[in-house]
C-alpha positions in Angstrom: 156.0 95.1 86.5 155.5 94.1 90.3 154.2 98.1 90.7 151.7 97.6 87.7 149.9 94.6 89.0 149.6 95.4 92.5 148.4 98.9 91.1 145.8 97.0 89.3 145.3 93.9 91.6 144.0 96.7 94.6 141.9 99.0 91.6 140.2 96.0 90.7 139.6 93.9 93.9 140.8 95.7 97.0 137.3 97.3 97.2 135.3 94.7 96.8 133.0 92.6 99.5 134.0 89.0 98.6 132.9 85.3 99.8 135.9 85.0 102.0 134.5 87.5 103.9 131.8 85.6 105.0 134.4 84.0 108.0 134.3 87.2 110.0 130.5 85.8 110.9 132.8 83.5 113.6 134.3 86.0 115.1 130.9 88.3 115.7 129.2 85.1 116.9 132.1 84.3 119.5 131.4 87.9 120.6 127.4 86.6 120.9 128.4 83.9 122.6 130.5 85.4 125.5 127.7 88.3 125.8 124.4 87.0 124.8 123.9 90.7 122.8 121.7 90.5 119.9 123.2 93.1 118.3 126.1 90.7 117.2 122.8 88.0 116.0 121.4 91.1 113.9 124.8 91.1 112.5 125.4 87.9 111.4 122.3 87.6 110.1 122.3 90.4 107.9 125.2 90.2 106.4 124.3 86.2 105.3 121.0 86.9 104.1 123.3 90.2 102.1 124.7 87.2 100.6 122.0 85.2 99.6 120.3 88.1 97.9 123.6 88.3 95.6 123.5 84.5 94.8 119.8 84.6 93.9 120.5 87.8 91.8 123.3 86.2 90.0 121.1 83.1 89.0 121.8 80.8 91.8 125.9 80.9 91.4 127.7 82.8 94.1 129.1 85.7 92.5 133.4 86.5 93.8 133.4 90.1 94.0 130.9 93.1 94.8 131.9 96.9 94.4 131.7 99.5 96.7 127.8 100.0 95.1 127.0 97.0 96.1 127.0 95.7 92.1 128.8 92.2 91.1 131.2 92.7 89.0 131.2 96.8 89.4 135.5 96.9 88.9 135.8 93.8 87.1 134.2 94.5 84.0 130.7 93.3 84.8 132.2 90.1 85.3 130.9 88.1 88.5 133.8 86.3 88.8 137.6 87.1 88.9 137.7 88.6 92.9 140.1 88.0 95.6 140.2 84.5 96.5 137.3 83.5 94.1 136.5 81.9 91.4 139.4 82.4 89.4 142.2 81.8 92.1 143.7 78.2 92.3 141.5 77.3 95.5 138.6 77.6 93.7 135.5 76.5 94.8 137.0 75.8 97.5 137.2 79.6 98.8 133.5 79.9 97.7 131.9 76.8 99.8 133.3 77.2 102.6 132.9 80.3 103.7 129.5 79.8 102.9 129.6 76.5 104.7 130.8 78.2 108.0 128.1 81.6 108.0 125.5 79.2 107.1 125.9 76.8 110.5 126.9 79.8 112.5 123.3 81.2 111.4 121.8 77.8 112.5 124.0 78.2 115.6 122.4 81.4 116.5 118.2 80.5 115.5 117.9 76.8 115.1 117.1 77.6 111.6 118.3 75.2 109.4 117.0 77.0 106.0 120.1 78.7 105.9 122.0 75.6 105.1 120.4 76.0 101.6 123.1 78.8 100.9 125.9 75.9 100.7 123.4 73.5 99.1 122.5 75.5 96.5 126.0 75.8 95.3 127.1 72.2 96.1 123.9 71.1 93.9 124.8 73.5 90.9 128.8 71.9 90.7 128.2 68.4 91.2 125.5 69.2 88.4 128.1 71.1 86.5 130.3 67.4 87.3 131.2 63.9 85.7 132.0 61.0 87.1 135.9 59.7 85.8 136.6 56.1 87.0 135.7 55.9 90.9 135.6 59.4 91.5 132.7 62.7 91.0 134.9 65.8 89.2 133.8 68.9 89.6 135.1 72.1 88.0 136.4 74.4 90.8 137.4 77.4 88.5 135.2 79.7 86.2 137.7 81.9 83.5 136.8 83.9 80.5 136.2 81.0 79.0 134.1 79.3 81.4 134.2 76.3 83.7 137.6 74.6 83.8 140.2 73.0 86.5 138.1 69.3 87.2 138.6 68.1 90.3 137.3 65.3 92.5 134.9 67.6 94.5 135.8 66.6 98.1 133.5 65.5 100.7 134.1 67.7 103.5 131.1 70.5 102.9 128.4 68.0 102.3 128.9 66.1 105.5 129.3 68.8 107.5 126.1 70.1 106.4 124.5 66.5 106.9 126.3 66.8 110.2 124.4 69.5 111.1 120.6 69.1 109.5 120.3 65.5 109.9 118.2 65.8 106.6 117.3 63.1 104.6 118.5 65.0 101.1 121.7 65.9 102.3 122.4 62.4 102.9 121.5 61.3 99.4 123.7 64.3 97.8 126.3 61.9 99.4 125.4 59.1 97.8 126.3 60.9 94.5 129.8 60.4 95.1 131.2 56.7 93.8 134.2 57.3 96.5 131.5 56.9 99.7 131.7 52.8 98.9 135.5 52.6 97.1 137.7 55.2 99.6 135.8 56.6 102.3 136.4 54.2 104.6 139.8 54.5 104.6 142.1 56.0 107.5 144.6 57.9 105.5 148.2 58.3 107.3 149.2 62.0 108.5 147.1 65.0 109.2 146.1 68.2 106.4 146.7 71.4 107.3 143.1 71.9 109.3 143.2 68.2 111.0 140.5 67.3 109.2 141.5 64.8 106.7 139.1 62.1 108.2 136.1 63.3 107.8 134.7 60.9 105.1 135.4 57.7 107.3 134.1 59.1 110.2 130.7 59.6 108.2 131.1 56.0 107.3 131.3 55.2 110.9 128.4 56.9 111.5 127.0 54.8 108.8 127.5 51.8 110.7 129.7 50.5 107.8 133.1 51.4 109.1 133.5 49.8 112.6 136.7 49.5 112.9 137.3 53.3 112.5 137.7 54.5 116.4 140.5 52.0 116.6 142.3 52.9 113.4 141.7 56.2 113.6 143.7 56.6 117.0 146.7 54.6 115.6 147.3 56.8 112.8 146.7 60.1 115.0 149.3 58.6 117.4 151.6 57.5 114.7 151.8 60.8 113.1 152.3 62.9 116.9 155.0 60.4 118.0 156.7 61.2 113.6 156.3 65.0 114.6 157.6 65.0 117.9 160.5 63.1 116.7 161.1 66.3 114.0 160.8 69.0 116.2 163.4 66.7 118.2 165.7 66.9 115.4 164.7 70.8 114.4 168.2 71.9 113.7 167.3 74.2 110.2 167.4 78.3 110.2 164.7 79.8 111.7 165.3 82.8 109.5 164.4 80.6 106.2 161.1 79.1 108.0 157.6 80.1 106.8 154.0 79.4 108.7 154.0 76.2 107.1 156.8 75.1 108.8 155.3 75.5 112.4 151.8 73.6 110.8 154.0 70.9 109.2 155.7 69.7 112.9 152.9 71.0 115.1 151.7 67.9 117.3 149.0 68.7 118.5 146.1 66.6 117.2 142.3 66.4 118.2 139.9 65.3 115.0 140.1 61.7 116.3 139.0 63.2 119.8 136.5 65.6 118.7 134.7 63.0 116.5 134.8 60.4 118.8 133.9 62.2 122.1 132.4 64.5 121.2 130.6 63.1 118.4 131.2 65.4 115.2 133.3 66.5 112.9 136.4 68.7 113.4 135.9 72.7 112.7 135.8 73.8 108.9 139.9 75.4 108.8 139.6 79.0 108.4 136.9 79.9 111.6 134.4 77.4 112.0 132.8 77.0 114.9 132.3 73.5 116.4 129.1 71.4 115.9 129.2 68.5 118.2 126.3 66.7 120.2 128.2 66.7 123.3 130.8 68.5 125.9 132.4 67.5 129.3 132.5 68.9 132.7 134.7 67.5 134.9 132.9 67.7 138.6 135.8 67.3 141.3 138.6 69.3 139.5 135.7 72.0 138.6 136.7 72.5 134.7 136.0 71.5 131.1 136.9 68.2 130.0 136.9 64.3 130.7 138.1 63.7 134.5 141.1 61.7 134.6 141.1 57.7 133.4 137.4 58.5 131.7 137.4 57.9 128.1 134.1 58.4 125.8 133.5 57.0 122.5 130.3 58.0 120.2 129.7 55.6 118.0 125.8 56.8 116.4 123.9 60.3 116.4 120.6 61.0 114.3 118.2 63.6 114.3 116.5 62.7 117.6 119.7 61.6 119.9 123.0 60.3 120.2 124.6 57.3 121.8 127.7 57.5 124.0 129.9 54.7 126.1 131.6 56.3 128.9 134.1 54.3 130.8 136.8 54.5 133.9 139.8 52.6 133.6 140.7 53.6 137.3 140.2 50.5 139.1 140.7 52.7 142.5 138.5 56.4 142.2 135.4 56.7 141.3 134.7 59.9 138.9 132.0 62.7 138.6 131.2 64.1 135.0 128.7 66.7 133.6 127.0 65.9 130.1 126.3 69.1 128.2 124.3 68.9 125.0 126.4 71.0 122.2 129.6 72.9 122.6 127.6 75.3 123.3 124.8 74.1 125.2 122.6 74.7 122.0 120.8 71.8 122.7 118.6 70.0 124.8 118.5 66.3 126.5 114.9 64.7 126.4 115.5 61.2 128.4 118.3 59.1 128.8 118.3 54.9 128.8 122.0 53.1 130.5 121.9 50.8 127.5 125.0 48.7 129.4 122.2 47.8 132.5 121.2 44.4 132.5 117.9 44.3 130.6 115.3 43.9 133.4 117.0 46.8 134.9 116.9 49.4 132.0 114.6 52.3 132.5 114.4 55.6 130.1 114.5 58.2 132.6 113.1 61.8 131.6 115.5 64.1 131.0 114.6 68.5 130.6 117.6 70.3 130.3 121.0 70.8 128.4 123.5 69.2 131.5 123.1 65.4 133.0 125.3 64.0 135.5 127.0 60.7 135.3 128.4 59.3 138.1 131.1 56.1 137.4 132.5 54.0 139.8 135.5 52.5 140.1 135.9 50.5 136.8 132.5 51.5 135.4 130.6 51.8 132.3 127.9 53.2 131.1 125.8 53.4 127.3 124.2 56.3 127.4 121.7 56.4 124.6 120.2 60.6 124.8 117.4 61.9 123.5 118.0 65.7 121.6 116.4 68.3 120.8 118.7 70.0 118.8 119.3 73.5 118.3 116.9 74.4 120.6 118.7 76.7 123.3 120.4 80.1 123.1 124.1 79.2 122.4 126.5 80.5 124.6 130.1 80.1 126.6 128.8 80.1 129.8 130.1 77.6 132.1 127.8 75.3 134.3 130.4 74.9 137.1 
């Protein structure tokens, strides 16, 4: 029996371009990054745009499986769903999103052009329309079978805001105002981390808002709660190795950054499965000559929009003063317009002119500073080059 089906599993879908593919645009963008050769952009871009062409051809709903033709459904019966990881698997729409989710903000990444986020918004639109509301909570169906849509689900927030995250549009922040959970659970700091580290996402958005402010602090409890609970386990690790799966070694790993990405660097944690990371800003140490916060500086962003973002940076050390570099995106993608110290007493604020992706702060012993930054956003080639 085991012979049959994987004889029909790789005749029907072994051959087939599907969604999931769509996460190798990562890995030719990392190679753009590092070499600045616009072969890999050509790349990228092509094969999303391949995409799109077989969305709109299959009237707005991503098709799950494309034969070696190039036809949907070409070894599965004409059918556009029922491919490897698609529409028919248990993930769902799950495996269809986000791929798209990731190509379409690595395209954005690459051009500044944020009409490729309308490849996830167009499917995000069609299943909440496809969706009811039950009690406190929008269900979407995430399968499609021979007999249509089925498996309702509370659709969950994590595509939509990252999208938000990364136009800043004013329609992508009503789609979230579909969902009745934004006022009854988002604001909640759920215990634990998922698989990706990214179970927070929703109050983080709410702290964004400016209607969860307590989130930094809970936020970093529960992050610290759940390394100290893991640490203990792997202290007490005394199983058979031999029995252990993957999900054993993601179960007790401790290491733990959503808190400190969102609040630091001011977005969201990367979409699991090869997103890249869309923040507003990145760290140079300037003594010790690498990435990061120097020691005893701690940063906390607490509001971004379309135009800026505002950041406190502070040293605890009550004896060294430290040297940082600003950079605007992970990636220096974007670009600093001026810069106000909003923690300067008020006849001593000035907004300063700022042209360029880096700005150095310098914090004296015990300082602060309230850096509110004007952005240009997406508005620089991207790339891993280092300033120091």
């Amino acid at each position: 029996m085991y012979a049959e089906i994987l004889k029909l599993l790789n005749a029907r879908m072994m051959s087939c371009d599907v969604p999931l593919n769509l996460t190798s645009t990562s890995l030719i963008t990392n190679a753009y990054l590092y070499t600045g050769d616009d072969r890999y952009k050509r790349w990228v871009l092509d094969y999303i745009q391949a995409w799109a062409e077989r969305i709109e051809a299959n009237g707005g709903i991503c098709p799950d499986n494309i034969g070696p033709n190039g036809i949907i459904g070409e070894t599965m019966d004409g059918k556009w769903w029922g491919g490897y990881y698609g529409w028919r698997w248990p993930h769902g729409f799950m495996s269809i999103i986000q791929p798209l989710t990731i190509s379409a903000m690595n395209a954005v990444l690459l051009t500044g052009d944020m009409g490729y986020l309308d490849i996830p918004r167009g499917q995000l639109d069609r299943i909440i329309d496809l969706g009811h509301l039950k009690g406190d909570a929008l269900y979407v169906p995430n399968r499609h079978l021979d007999g249509g849509w089925s498996d309702h689900r509370p659709l969950r927030p994590e595509y939509p805001i990252q999208v938000w995250n990364v136009s800043q549009a004013e329609a992508d922040r009503t789609r979230l105002e579909r969902f009745p959970e934004r006022v009854t659970t988002w604001g909640n700091v759920a215990p634990g981390r998922g698989k990706g580290d990214d179970i927070h996402i929703a109050p983080w958005y709410r702290y964004m808002e400016g209607t969860n402010p307590d989130y930094p602090t809970k936020v970093l409890e529960a992050q610290w709660a759940e390394v100290a609970r893991r640490m203990e386990v792997m202290a007490h690790d005394d199983g058979d190795p031999e029995t252990w799966d993957v999900h054993h070694w993601q179960n007790i790993n401790p290491v733990h950054t959503e808190a400190l990405v969102q609040l630091t660097c001011g977005g969201p944690q990367i979409i699991y499965h090869g997103g890249l990371l869309h923040v507003r800003l990145r760290y140079y140490d300037l003594d010790a000559r690498r990435p990061g916060l120097p020691p005893d500086v701690g940063g906390l962003v607490d509001y971004l929009d379309a135009d800026g973002v505002r950041v406190t940076l502070v040293n605890t050390s009550p004896l060294h003063p430290r040297k940082l570099l600003v950079q605007a995106g992970a990636f220096g993608e974007h670009a600093f317009t001026e810069v106000t110290d909003l923690a300067a007493a008020e006849e001593e604020r000035a907004t300063l002119p700022v042209d360029g992706k880096h700005l150095e702060v310098d914090l004296a012993p015990g300082g602060m500073v309230q850096l509110a930054l004007g952005m240009r956003r997406y508005c620089n080639k991207p790339s891993y080059e280092q300033p120091l």
